[in-house]
N, C-alpha and C positions, 0 to 999 in steps of 0.2 A: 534550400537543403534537400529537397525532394527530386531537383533535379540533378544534383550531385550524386546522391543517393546512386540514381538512375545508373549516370554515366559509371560509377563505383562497379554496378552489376554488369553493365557491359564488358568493363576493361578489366576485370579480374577474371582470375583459373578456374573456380569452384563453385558456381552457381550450377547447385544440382539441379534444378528444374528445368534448364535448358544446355543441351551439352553443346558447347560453343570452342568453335574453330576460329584459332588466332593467325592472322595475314601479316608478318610484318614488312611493310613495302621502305627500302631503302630507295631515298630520294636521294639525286646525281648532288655532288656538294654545288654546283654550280645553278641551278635551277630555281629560279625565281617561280615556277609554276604554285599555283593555289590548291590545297591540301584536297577541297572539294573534288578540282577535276581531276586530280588523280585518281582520285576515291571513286567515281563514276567510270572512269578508262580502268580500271584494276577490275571494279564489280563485273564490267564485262567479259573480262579474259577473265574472271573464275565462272560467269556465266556459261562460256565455252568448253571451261573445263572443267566440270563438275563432280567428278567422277576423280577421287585421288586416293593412292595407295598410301597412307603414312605422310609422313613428310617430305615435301618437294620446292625446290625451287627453281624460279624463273628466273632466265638469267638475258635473251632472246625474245623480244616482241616482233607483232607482224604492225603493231601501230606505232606509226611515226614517230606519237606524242609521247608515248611510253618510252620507245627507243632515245628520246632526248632529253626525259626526264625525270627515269628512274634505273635505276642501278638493276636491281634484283625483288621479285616477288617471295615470297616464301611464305608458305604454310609450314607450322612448327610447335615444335610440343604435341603432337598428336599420340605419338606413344611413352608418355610420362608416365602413364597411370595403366596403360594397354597391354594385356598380359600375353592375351590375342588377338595382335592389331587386325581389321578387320577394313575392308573399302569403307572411304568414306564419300557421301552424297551430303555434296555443300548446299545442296536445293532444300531440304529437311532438317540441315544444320543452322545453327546462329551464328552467322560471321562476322569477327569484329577486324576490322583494319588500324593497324597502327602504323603509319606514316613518321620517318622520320631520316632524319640527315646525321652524316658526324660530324663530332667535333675534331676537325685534323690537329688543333692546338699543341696538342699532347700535355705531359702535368707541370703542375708551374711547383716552386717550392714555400712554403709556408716558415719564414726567418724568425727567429727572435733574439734581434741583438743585443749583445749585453757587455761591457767593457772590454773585455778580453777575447770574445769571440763571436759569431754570429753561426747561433745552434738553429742547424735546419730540423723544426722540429714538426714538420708532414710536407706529405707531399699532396696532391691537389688537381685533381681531376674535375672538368664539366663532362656528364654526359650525356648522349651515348657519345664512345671516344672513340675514335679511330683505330684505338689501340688497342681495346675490348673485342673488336667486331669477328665474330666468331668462336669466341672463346668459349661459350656456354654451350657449342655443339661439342666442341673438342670435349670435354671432359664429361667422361664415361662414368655408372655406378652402378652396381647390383640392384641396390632396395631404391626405392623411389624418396632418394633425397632430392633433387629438382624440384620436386612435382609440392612436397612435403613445404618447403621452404617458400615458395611460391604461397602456398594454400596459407603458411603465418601473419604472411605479409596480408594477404586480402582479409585476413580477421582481424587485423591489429586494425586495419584500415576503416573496414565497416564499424566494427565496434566504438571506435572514434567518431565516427559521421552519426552513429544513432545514442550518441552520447553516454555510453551506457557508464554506468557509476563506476569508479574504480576502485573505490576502497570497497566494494562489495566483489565485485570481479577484478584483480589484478594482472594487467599485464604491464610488462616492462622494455617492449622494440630492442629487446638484446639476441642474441641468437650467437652459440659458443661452436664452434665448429672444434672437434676435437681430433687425436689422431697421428700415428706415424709421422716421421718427417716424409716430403715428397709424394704425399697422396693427394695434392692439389687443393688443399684447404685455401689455402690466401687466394689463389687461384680463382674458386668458385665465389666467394665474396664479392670478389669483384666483377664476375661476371654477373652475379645475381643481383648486383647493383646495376648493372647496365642493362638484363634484361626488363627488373621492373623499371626502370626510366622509359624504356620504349613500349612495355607494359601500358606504364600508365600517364602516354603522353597526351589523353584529352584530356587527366586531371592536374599535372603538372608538366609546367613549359619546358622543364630541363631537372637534370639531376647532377648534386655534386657529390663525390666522393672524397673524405678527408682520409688519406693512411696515414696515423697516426707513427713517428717514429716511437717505437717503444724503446730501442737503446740509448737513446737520447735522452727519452724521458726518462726513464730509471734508474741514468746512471750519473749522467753528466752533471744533473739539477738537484744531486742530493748533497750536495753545500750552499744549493740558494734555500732561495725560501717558497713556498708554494704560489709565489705571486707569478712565476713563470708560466705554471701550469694554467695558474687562470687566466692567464692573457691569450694563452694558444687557446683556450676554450671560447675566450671572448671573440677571437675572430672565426671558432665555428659558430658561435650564439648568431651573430651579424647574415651568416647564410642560412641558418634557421629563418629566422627573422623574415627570409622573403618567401614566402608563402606562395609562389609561383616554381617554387623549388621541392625538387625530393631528396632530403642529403643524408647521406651513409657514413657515419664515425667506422675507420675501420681500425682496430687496435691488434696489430699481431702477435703472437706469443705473449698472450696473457698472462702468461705463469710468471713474468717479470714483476709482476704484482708481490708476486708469492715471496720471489726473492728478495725483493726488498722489504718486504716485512721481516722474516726471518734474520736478514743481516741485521736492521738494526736490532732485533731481541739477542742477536748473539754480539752484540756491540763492535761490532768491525764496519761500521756504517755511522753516520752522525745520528744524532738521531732527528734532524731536519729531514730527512728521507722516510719515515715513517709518514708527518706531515705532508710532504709530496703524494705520498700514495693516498693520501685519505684525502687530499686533496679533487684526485681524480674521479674516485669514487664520487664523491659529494658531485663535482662537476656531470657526472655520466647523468649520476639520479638528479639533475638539472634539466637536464638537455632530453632526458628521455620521456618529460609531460607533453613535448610536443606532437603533432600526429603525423608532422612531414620527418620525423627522423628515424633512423633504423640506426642501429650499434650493433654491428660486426664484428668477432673476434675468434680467434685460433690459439690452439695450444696443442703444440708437442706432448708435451708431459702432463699425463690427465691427473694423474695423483698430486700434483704440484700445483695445482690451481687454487686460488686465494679463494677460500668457503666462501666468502665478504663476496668474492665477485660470482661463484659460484650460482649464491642464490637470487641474483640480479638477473639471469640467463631462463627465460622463456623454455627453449630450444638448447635440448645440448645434442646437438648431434656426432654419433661419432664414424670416421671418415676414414677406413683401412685402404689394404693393397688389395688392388683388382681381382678379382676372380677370373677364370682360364675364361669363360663368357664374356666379360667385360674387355678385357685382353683381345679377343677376337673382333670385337666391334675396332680396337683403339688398330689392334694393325691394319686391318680391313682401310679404315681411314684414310691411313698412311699410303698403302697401296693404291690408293684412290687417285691419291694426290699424284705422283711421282710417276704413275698413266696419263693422267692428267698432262702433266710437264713434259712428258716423254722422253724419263728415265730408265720408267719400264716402256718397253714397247716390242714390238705390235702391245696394243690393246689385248688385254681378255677378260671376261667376263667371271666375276666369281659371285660364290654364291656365299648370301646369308648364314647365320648360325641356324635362323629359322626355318630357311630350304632344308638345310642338312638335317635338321630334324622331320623334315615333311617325307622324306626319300629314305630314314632310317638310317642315315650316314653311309648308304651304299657306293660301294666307289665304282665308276666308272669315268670316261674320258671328260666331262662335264662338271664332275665335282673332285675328281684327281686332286687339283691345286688347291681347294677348296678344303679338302680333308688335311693336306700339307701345312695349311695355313693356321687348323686348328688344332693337330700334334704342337706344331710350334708356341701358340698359344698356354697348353696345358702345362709347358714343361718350363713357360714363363713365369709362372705363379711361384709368388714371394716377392719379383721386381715390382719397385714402385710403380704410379705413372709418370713421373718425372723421368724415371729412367728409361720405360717402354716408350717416350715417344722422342728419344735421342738414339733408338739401337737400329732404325732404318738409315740415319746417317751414319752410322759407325759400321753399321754392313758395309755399306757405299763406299766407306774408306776405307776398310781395311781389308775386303774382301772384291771387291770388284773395283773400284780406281777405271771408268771407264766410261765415254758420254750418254750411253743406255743399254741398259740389259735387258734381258728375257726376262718376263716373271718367271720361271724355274731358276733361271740363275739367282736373282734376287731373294728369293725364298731359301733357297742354298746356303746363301752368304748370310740371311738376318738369323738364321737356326744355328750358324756358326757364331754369331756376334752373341746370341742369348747366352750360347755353353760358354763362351770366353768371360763374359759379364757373371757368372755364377763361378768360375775358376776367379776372378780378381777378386769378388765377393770373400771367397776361402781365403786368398791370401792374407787380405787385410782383414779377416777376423781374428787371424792368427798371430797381430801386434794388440789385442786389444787385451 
């Protein structure tokens, strides 16, 4: 136990008494190399580079062994918590490496046949997935929800390993993410499922993630009887079960709870559907004594959430539309990329929000595009992120149609694509 312990403080966010920098090394899917000598070829190249501004990653070795058996380095999460990210010195720091490969598989689907039909009721993830991989940078927030959510998981976790009593201290590994449609709720569950799998891959071999279908569940199954439900739950019980696993119940739009209680009190529902829902419940507060599970869930409509499931929830976090700050990281991003690709092109150089604040937002030839980039920003606010990170390809299309532009041109066209996105906005409020 004392060595678990150990590794526990190693691989978690929040151990105040040592401020510890997270490595996460992506091994080539092909690579049979042993976790050790990587560990030792990585210590050296952070040896060599010690000295790192924020978060960086390697993408380029000068060692052979590196170059053939590992993808990318990356330091990460350095400014979760960093109000004033500041240099960091990894020689002074506690560096933990987390080594790890994907799963290309992609999700399989979870059936449950029954006479007349065969209800896919989740879908089915091993991770880290292939299909995660970068997810958790993509998505941007104001207040330090990453860092927060991060910080529940390593107390649910400790608190579990030192055994502490739970009818004296209760917690319950649920966490409600609440919130507009399109601000990335389901989103972030799942990547927060795949960062702690890579998180905490000395303590567990692999991680599953179950997405629960919820319109399946609460609509289809309310003329069977709750044996449906307990079967979908038995075959999560089964990956419980193996204790070399970390698994994540994800349930989307919880408030379908809400609704089927409601219908059956307003009797337009059988009343087998009540039965289903309390079914689930029962099942959650099952599956939730274990210490490898976490339960995941999201809701649009926060006034609409079943009290019942309500008080089950840890964590209600709630999860709006970006801020003109946030906005600026998410285009920033984008423009990243598409230089990258060389859509934009030539190359230039832009600068930080937190440049622009170092220089007082002065414009000159240096921060010109830069200042461009954060009007456009400001005048974003109220778009989702779902919507901000589709409006660089609809510049693209509707505004420039053409195999690469100038960043002026391109800044042009997404400032033109934001006013057209706020006019279609107007239209379609005006049928509602």
């Amino acid at each position: 136990m004392d060595e678990a312990v150990g590794d526990l403080k190693q691989a978690l966010p929040c151990v105040a008494e040592s401020p510890v920098v997270h490595v996460e090394v992506l091994q080539r899917g092909g690579s049979t190399a042993k976790k050790e000598d990587i560990r030792q070829s990585v210590s050296k190249l952070l040896n060599r580079h010690n000295i790192v501004f924020g978060d960086y990653t390697w993408t380029e070795f000068d060692e052979p062994f590196l170059t053939r058996n590992v993808q990318s380095v990356s330091i990460v999460d350095t400014e979760l918590k960093a109000k004033d990210p500041q240099p960091i010195d990894l020689s002074v720091r506690t560096v933990v490496l987390h080594i790890f490969q994907l799963n290309e598989d992609g999700p399989s689907s979870e059936n449950l046949e029954e006479e007349t039909e065969n209800i896919i009721a989740a879908n089915h993830w091993v991770l880290p997935a292939a299909e995660f991989h970068g997810l958790w940078d993509s998505l941007v927030y104001d207040v330090e929800v990453k860092s927060h959510l991060l910080d529940y998981v390593t107390t649910t976790l400790l608190f579990s390993d030192r055994n502490v009593d739970s009818t004296l201290i209760t917690w319950n590994r649920v966490v409600l993410l609440h919130g507009p449609p399109g601000t990335g709720k389901t989103s972030l569950c799942k990547a927060l499922a795949q960062k702690l799998t890579i998180r905490l891959s000395s303590r567990y071999r692999y991680g599953q993630l179950i997405e629960i279908n919820s319109h399946s569940l609460f609509s289809k199954w309310f003329s069977e009887s709750g044996k449906l439900v307990t079967r979908m739950f038995q075959k999560i019980q089964e990956l419980i079960d193996d204790k070399e696993a970390l698994v994540f119940v994800l349930i989307d739009e919880v408030e379908s709870l809400t609704a089927a209680r409601n219908a059956c009190r307003a009797g337009t529902e059988p009343s087998d559907a009540i039965r289903v829902v309390n079914a689930v419940l029962t099942q959650i507060d099952q599956i939730k004594r274990h210490s490898n599970v976490v339960i995941l869930t999201t809701s649009n409509i926060t006034e609409k959430i079943d009290v019942a499931f309500v008080d089950r929830a840890d964590i209600k976090q709630y999860i709006g539309p970006p801020s003109a700050a946030a906005i600026f990281k998410i285009y920033l991003s984008c423009v990243e990329e598409l230089m990258k690709c060389q859509i934009i092109y030539p190359r230039q150089q832009l600068l930080t929000l937190r440049e622009l604040e170092m220089i007082g937002f002065i414009e000159n030839n240096v921060s010109k595009l830069s200042l461009l980039l954060s009007e456009i920003s400001r005048k974003s606010e109220g778009l989702s992120g779902r919507v901000l990170r589709k409006l660089p390809f609809l510049a693209h299309a509707l505004y420039i149609q053409a195999p690469s532009v100038t960043i002026e041109g391109f800044l042009q066209a997404l400032s033109r694509a934001v006013d057209k996105q706020f006019e279609e906005k107007k239209k379609l409020s005006a049928y509602v």
